[in-house]
C-alpha positions as a Markdown table, in Angstrom:
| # | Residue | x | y | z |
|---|---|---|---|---|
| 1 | Unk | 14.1 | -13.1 | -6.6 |
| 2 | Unk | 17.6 | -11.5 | -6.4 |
| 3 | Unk | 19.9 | -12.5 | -3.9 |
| 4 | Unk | 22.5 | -10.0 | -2.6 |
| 5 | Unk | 26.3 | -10.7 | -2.4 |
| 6 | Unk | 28.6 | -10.0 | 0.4 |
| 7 | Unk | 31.6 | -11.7 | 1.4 |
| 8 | Unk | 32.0 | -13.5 | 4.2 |
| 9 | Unk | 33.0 | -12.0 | 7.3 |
| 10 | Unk | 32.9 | -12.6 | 11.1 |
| 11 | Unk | 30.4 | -9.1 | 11.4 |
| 12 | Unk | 27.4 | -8.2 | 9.6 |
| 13 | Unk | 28.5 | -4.6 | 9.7 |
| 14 | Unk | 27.6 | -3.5 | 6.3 |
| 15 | Unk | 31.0 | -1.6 | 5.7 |
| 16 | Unk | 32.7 | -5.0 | 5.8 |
| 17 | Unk | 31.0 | -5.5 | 2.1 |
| 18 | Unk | 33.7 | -6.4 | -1.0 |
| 19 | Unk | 30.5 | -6.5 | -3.4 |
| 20 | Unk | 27.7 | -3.6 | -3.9 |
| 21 | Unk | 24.3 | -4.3 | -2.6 |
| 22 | Unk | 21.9 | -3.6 | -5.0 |
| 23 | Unk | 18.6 | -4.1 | -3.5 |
| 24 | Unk | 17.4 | -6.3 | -1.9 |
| 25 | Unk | 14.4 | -8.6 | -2.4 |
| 26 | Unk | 13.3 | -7.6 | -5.6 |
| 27 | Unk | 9.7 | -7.0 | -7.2 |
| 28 | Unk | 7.2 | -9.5 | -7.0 |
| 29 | Unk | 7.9 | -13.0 | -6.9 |
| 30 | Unk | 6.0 | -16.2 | -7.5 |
| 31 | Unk | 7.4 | -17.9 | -4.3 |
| 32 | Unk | 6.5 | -15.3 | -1.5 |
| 33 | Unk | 3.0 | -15.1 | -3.3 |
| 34 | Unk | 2.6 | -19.1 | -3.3 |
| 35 | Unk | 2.9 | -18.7 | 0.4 |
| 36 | Unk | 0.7 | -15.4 | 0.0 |
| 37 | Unk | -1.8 | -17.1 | -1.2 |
| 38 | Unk | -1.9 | -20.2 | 0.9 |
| 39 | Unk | -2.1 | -18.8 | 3.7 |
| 40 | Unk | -4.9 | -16.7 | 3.1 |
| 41 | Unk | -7.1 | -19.5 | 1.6 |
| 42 | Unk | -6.0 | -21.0 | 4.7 |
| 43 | Unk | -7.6 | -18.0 | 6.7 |
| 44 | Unk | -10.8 | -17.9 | 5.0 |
| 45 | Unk | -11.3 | -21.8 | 5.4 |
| 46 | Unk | -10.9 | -21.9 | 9.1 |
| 47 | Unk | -13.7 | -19.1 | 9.6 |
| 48 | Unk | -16.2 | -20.9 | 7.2 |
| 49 | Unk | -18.7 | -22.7 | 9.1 |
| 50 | Unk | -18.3 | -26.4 | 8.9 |
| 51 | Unk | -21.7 | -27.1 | 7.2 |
| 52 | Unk | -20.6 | -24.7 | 4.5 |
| 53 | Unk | -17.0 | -26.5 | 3.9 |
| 54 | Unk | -16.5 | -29.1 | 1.1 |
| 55 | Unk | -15.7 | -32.9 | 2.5 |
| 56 | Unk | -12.3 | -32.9 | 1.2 |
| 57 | Unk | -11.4 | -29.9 | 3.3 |
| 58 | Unk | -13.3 | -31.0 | 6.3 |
| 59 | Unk | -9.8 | -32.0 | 7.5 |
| 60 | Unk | -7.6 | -29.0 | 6.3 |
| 61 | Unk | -10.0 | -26.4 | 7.8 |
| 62 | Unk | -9.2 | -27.1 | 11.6 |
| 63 | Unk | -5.5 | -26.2 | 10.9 |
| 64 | Unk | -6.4 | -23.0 | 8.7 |
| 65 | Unk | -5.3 | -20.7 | 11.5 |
| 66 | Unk | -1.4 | -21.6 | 10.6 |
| 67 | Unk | -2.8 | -19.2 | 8.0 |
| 68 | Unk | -1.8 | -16.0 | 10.0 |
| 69 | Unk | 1.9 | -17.6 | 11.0 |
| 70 | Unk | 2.7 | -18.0 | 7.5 |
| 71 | Unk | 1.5 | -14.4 | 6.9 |
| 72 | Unk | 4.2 | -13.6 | 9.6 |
| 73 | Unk | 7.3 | -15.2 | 8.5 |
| 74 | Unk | 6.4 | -13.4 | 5.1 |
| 75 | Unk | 6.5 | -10.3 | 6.5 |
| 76 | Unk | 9.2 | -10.9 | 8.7 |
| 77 | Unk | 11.1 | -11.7 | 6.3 |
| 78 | Unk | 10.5 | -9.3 | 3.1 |
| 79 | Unk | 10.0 | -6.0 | 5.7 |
| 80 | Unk | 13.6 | -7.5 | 6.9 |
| 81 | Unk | 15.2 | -7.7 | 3.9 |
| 82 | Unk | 13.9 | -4.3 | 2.9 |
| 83 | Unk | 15.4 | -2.5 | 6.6 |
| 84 | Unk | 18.7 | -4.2 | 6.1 |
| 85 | Unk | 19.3 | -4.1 | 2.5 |
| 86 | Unk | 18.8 | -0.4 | 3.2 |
| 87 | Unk | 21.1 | 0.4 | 5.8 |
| 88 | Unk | 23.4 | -2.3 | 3.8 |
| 89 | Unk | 23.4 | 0.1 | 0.8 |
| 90 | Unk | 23.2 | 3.6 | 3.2 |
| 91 | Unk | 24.0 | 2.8 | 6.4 |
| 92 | Unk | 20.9 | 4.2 | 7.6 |
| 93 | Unk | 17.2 | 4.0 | 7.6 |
| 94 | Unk | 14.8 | 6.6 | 6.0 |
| 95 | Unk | 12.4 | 6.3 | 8.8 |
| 96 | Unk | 10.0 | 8.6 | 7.3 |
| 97 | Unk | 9.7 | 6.9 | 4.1 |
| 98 | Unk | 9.6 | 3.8 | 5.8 |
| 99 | Unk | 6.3 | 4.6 | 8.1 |
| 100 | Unk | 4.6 | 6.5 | 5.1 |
| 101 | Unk | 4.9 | 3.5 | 2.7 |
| 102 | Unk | 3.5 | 1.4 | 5.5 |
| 103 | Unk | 1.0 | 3.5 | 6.1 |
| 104 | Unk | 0.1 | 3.9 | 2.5 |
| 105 | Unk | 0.0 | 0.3 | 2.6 |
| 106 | Unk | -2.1 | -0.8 | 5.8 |
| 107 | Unk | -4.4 | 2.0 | 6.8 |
| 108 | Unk | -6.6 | 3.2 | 3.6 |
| 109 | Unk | -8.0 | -0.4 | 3.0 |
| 110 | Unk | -7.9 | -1.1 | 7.2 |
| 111 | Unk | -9.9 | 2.0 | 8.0 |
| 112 | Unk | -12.5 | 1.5 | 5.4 |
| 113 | Unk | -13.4 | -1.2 | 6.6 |
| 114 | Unk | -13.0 | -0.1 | 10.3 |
| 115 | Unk | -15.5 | 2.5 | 9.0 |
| 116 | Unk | -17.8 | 0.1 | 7.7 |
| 117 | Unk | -18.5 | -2.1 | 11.2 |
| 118 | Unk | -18.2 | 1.0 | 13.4 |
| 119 | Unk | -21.1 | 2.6 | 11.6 |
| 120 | Unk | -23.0 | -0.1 | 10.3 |
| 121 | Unk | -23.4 | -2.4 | 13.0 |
| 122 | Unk | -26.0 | -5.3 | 11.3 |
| 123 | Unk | -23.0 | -6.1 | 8.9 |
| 124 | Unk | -20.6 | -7.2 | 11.9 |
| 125 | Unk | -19.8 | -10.3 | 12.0 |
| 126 | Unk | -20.3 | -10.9 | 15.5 |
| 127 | Unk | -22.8 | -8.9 | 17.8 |
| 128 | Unk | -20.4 | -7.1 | 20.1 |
| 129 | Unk | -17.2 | -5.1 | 18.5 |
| 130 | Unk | -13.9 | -3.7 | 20.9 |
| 131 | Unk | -14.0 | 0.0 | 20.9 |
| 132 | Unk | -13.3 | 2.0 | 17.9 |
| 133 | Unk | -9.9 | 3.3 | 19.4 |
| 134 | Unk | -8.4 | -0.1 | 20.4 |
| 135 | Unk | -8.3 | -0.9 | 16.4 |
| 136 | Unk | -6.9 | 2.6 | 15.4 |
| 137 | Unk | -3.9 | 2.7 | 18.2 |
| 138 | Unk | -3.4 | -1.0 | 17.0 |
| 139 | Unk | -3.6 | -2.2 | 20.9 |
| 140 | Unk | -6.6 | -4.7 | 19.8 |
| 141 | Unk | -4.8 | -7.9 | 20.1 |
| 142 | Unk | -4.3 | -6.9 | 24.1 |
| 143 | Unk | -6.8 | -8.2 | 26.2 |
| 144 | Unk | -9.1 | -9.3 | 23.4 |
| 145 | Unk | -11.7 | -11.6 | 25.0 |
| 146 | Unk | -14.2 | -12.7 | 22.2 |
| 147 | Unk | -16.8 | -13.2 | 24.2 |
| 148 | Unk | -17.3 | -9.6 | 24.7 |
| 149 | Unk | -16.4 | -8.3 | 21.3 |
| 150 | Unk | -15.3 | -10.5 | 18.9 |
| 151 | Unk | -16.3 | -8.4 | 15.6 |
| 152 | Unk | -13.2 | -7.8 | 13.3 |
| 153 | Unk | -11.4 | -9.6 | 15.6 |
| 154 | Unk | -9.3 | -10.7 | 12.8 |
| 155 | Unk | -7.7 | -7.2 | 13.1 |
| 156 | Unk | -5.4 | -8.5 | 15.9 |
| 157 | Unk | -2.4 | -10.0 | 13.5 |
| 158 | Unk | -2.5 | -5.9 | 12.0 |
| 159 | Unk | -2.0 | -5.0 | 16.0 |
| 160 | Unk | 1.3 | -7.3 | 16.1 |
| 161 | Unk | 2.4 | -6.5 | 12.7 |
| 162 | Unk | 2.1 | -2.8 | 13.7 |
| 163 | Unk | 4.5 | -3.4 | 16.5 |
| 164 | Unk | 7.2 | -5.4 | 14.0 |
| 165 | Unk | 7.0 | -1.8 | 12.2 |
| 166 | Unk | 7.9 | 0.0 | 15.4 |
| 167 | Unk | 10.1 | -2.1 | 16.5 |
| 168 | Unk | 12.6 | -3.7 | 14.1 |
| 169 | Unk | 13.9 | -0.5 | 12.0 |
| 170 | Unk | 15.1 | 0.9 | 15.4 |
| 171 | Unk | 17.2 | -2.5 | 16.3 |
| 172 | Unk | 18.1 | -3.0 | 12.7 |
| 173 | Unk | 19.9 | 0.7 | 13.1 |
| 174 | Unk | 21.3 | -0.2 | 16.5 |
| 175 | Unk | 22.7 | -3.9 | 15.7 |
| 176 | Unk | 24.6 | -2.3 | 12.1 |
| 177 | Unk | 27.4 | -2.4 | 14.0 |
| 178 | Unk | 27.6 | -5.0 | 16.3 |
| 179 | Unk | 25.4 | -8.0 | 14.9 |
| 180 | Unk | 27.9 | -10.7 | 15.1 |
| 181 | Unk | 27.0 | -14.0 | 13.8 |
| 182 | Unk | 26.8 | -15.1 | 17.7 |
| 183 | Unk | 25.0 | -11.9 | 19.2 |
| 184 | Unk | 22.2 | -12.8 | 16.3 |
| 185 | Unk | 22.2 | -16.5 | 17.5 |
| 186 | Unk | 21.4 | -15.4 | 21.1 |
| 187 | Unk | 19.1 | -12.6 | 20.3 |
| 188 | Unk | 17.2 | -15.7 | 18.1 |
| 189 | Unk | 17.2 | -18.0 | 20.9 |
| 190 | Unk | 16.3 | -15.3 | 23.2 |
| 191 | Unk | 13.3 | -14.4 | 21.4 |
| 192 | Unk | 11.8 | -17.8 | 20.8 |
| 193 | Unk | 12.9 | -18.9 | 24.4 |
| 194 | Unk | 10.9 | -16.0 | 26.0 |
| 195 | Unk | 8.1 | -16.4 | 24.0 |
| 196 | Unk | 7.9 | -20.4 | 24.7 |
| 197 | Unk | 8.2 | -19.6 | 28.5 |
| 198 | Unk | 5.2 | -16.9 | 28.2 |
| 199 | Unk | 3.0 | -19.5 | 26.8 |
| 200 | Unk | 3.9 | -21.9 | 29.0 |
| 201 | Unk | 3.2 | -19.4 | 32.0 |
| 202 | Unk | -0.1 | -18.4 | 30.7 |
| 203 | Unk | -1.3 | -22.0 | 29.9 |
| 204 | Unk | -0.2 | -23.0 | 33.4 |
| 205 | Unk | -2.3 | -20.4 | 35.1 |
| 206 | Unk | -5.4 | -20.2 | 32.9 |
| 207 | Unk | -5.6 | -23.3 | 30.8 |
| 208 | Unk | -4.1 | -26.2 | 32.9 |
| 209 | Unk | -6.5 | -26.1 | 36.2 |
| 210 | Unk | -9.8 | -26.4 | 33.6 |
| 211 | Unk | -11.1 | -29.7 | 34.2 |
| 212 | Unk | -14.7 | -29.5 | 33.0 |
| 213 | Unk | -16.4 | -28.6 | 29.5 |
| 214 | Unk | -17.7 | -25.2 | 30.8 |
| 215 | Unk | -14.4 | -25.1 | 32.1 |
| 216 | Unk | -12.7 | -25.4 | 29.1 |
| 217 | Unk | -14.8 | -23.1 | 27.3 |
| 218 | Unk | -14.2 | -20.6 | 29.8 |
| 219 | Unk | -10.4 | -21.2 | 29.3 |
| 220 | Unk | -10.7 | -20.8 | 25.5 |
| 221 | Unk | -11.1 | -17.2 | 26.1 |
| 222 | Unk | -8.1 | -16.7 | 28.4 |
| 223 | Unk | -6.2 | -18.8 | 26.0 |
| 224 | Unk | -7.3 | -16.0 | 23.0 |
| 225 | Unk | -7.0 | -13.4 | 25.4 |
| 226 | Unk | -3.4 | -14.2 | 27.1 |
| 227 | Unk | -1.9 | -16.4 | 25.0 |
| 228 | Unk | -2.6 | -16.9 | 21.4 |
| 229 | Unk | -3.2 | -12.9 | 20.7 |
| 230 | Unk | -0.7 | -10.8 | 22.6 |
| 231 | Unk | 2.5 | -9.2 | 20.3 |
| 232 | Unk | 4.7 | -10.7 | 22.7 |
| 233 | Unk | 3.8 | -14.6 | 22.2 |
| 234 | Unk | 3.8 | -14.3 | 18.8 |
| 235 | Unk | 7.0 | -13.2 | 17.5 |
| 236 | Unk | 8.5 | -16.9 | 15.9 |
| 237 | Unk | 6.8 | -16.2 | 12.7 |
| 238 | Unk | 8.1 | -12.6 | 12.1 |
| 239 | Unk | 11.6 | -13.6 | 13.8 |
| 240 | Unk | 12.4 | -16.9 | 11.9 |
| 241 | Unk | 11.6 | -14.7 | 9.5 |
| 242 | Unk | 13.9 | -11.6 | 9.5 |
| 243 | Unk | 16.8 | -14.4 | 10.4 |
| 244 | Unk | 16.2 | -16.0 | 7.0 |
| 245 | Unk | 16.3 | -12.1 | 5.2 |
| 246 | Unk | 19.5 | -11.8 | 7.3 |
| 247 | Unk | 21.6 | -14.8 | 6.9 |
| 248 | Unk | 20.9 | -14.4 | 2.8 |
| 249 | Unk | 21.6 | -11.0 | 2.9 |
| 250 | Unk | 24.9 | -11.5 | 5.0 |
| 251 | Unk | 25.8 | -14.9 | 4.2 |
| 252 | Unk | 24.7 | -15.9 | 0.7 |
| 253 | Unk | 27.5 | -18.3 | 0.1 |
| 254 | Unk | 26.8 | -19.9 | 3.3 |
| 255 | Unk | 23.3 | -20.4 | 2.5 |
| 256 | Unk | 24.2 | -21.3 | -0.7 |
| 257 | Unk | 26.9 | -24.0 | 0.7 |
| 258 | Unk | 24.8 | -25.8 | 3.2 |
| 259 | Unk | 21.2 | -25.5 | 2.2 |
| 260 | Unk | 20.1 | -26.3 | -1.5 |
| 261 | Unk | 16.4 | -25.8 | -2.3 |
| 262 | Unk | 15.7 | -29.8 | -1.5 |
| 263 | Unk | 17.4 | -29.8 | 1.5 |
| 264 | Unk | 16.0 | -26.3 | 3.0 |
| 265 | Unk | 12.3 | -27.9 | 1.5 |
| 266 | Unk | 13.4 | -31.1 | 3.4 |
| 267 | Unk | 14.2 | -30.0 | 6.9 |
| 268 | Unk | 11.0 | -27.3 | 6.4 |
| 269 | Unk | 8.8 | -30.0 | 5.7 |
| 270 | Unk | 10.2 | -32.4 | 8.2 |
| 271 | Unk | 9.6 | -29.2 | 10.9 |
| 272 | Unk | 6.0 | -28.4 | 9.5 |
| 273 | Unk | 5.4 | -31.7 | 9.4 |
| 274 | Unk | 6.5 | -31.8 | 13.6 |
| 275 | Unk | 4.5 | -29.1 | 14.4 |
| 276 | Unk | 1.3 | -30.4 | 12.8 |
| 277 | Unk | 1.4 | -33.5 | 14.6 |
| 278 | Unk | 2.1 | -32.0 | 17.9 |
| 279 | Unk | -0.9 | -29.3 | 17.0 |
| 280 | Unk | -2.6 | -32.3 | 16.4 |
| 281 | Unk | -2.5 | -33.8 | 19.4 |
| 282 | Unk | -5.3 | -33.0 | 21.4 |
| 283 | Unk | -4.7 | -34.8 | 25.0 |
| 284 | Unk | -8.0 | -33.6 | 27.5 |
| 285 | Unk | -9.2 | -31.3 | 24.8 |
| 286 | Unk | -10.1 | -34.2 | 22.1 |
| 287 | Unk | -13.3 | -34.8 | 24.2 |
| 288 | Unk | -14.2 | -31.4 | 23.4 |
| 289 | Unk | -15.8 | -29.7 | 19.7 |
| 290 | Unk | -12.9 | -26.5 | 20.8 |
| 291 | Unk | -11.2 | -25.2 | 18.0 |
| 292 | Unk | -8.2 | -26.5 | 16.8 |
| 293 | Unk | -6.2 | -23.1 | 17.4 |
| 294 | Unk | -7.0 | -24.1 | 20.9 |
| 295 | Unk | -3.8 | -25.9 | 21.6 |
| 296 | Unk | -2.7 | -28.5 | 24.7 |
| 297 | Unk | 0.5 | -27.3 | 26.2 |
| 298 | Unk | 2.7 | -29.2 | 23.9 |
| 299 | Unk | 1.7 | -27.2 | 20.9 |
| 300 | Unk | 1.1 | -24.0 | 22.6 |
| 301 | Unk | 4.6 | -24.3 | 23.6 |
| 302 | Unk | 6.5 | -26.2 | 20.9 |
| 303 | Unk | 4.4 | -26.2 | 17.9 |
| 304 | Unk | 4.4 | -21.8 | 17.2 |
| 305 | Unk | 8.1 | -22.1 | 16.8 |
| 306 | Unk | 8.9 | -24.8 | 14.9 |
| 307 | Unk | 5.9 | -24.5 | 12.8 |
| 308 | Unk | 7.6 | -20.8 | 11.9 |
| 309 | Unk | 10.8 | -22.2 | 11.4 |
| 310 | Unk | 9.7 | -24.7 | 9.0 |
| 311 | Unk | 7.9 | -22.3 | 6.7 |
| 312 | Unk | 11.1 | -19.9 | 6.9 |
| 313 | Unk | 13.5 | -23.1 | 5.8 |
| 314 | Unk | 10.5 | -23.5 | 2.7 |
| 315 | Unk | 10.6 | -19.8 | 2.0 |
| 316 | Unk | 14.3 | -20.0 | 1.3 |
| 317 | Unk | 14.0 | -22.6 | -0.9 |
| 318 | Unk | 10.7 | -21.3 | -2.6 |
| 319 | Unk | 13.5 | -17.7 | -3.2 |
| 320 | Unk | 15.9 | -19.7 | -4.6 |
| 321 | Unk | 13.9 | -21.8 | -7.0 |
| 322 | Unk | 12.5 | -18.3 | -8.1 |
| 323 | Unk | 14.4 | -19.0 | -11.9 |
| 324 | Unk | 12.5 | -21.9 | -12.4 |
| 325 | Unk | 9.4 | -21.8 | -10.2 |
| 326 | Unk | 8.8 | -18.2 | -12.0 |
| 327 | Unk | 8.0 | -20.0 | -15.7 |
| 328 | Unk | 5.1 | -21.8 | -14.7 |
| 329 | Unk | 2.4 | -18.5 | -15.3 |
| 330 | Unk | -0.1 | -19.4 | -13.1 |
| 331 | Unk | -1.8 | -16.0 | -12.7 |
| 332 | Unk | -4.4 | -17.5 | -10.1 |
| 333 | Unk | -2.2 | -17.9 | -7.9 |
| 334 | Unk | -0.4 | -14.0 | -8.1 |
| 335 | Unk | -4.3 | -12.8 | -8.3 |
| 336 | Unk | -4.7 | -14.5 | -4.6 |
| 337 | Unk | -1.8 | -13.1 | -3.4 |
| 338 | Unk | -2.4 | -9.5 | -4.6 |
| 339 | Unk | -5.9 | -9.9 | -2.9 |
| 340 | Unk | -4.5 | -11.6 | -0.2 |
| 341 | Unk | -4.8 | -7.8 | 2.4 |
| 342 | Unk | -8.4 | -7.2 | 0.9 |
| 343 | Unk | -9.7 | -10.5 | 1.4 |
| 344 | Unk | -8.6 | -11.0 | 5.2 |
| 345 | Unk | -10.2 | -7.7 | 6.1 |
| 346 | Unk | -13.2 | -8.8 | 4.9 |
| 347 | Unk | -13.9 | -12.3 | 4.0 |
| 348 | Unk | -16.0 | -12.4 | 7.8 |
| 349 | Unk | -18.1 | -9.7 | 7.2 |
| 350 | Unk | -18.6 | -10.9 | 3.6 |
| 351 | Unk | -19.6 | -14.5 | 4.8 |
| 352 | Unk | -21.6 | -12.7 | 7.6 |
| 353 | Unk | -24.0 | -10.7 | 4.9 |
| 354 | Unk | -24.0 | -13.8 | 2.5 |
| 355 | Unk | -26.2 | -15.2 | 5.2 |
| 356 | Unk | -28.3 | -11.9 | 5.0 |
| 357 | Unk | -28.7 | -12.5 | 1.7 |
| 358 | Unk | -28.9 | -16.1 | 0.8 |
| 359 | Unk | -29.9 | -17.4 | 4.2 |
| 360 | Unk | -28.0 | -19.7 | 5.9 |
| 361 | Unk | -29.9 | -22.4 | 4.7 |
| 362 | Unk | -28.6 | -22.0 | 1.3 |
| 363 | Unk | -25.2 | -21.7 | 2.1 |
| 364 | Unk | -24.6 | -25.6 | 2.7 |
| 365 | Unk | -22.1 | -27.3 | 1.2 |
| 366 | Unk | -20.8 | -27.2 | -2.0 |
| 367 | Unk | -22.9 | -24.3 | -3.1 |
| 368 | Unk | -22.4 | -22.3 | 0.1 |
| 369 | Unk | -18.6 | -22.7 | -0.2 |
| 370 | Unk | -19.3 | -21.5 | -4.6 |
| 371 | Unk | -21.1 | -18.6 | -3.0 |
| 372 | Unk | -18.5 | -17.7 | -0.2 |
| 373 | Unk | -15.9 | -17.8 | -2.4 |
| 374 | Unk | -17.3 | -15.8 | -5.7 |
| 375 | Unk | -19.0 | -13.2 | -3.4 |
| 376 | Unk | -15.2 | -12.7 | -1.1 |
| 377 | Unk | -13.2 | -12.2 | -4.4 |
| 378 | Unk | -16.0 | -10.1 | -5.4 |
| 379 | Unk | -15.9 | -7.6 | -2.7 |
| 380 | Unk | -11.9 | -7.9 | -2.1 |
| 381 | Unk | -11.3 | -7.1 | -6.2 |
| 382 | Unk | -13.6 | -4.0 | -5.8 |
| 383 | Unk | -11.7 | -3.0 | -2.4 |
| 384 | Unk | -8.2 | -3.5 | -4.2 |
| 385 | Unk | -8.9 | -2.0 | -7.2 |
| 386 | Unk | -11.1 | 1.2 | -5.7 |
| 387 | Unk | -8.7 | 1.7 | -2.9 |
| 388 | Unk | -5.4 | -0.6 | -1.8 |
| 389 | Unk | -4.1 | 0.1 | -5.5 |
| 390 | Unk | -4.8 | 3.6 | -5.8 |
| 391 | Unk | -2.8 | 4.4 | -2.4 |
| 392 | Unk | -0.1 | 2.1 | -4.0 |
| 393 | Unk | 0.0 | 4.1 | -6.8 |
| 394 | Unk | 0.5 | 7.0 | -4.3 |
| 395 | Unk | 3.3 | 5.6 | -2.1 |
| 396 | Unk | 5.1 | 5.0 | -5.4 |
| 397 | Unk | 5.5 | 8.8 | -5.7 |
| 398 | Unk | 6.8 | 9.1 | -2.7 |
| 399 | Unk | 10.2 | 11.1 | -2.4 |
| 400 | Unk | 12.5 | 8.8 | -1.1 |
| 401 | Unk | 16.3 | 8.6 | -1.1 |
| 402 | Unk | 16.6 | 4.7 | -1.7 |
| 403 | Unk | 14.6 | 2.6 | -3.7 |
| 404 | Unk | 12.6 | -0.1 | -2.1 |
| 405 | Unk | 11.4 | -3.4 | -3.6 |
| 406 | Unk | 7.9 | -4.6 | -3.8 |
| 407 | Unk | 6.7 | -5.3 | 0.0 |
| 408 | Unk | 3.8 | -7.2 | 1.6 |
């Protein structure tokens, strides 16, 4: 993946540049998609039933959920690079282009899908589904309770990543001028701040004062509900992420100076590493069969934000080994990553109507896990190929006044 140069400055006001920006990241690259795809076998793992998952990832699946953050640095950070290599190059943002392309990109698959659980209702994936309008206004992931309509509830991350649209274009354009090194430090530390005290709040009030199983249960919902879904307690991914497209954008040579592949991969590992452990740590809830994603306090509070941080410090060093990492052809891995959209929207439902199928007791083990797998590749190959790249095709004949790079 390219990098772009600009000199060093105390402003990241794009007219300060002594070097054209080109573009900025480029087309596709085999680092983003390594993440891509890990994070989306991650997914589908943590929502296969335990008797259907293979020994030796009986102790991965539990943590498959850091799935979805990964999914948010990468969009944080390519959607970031895209909105500020542009107003680099322009000083301005084609809005219009920008929402069409997304558009192009998110709804034709999305609302196919949509389509299918709205009007076939035996091939949810749970019983009860939020109304039809929550998921097409992208206001699902607000008061979301499971219990009382958990099908496609794996549309919530598209409800926070639909905000990031709305939101960061408009506060690229108004920072242009004034995002000093320090005013981006404290607009950092105010984001991830804020969204530790929220969590902390919430958990206080709706997790803490559970003392019983029932209890617990009870406050598994209100975690889902008030903490773990809601746009505004989960910006670290997307935010660690736009930093990193930022600070290489802006300050390639100081990226270059201070953090070398090993070292970026170091401190990222070390933080990943962290944030595992504290997720890991169970306190009350290890007397309980809750889900992992159900965190204590110390990971609910801690763990988001430094687990972000240490996939954006692996990113960077995954772009820069791009030269090298890009010889080893392992087309697997790119397939995963292309199918990566497909296969979220439906890996549930597919698993769900395996069952109808095969019956869930052939679905056990090793050959349930064969069967999940061949028969959610199956249906998220015919999805891209019918539909996500047809519209891609589309958006690429666009109109547009600035040429953007390949996007998630």
């Amino acid at each position: 993946m390219n990098t772009i140069t600009v000199a060093s400055s105390k402003s990241l006001d794009p007219l300060d540049e002594t070097a054209s920006i080109q573009s900025a990241a480029t087309t596709r690259a085999f680092g983003p998609d390594l993440l891509r795809a890990l994070a989306i076998l991650l997914v589908m793992l943590v929502h296969l039933p335990a008797e259907a998952t293979p020994l030796p990832l009986a102790a991965i699946r539990p943590y498959g959920w850091i799935g979805v953050d990964i999914f948010f640095v990468l969009s944080g950070y390519l959607i970031g690079s895209q909105l500020m290599a542009e107003v680099a190059r322009r000083n301005a943002i084609d809005f219009k282009t920008f929402y069409l392309r997304r558009a192009f990109r998110i709804l034709p698959a999305f609302l196919l899908v949509l389509a299918v659980y709205a009007l076939v209702p035996s091939l949810r994936d749970a019983p009860a589904m939020q109304s039809v309008w929550r998921f097409l206004t992208f206001t699902v992931n607000f008061g979301l309770d499971p219990r009382s309509g958990g099908a496609f509830a794996e549309a919530w991350s598209l409800g926070v990543e639909a905000h990031f649209y709305l939101i960061l274009p408009i506060l690229v354009v108004l920072l242009k001028r004034r995002a000093t090194p320090v005013l981006i430090a404290c607009l950092l530390a105010t984001i991830v701040i804020a969204g530790m005290g929220l969590r902390f709040a919430f958990w206080q009030s709706e997790v803490g004062p559970a003392t019983e199983i029932q209890a617990y249960r009870e406050a598994l919902a209100a975690y889902l509900r008030d903490v773990y879904y809601p746009t505004y307690n989960r910006l670290d991914g997307l935010t660690f992420g736009v930093v990193l497209a930022a600070i290489r954008l802006f300050r390639p040579l100081l990226w270059e100076r201070y953090m070398s592949p090993y070292i970026a991969f170091g401190i990222g590992g070390m933080l990943v590493t962290a944030a595992l452990v504290i997720f890991s740590v169970r306190g009350p809830l290890a007397q309980t069969n809750l889900p992992l994603v159900f965190q204590p306090l110390a990971g609910t509070v801690v763990g988001f934000p430094l687990f972000s941080a240490g996939v954006a410090f692996v990113l960077g060093a995954l772009v820069d080994l791009q030269p090298r990492i890009a010889r080893w052809h392992l087309p697997a891995i790119s397939g995963i990553a292309t199918l990566s959209y497909s296969l979220y929207l439906t890996h549930k439902g597919i698993y769900h109507l395996d069952r109808m199928v095969f019956g869930r007791d052939n679905l056990l083990g090793l050959s349930g896990f064969v069967i999940y797998l061949a028969t959610c590749f199956l249906v998220a190959a015919t999805l891209w190929f019918l539909v996500e790249r047809n519209f891609l095709i589309l958006r690429d004949h666009l109109p547009s006044r600035a040429r953007r790079s390949e996007d998630v």
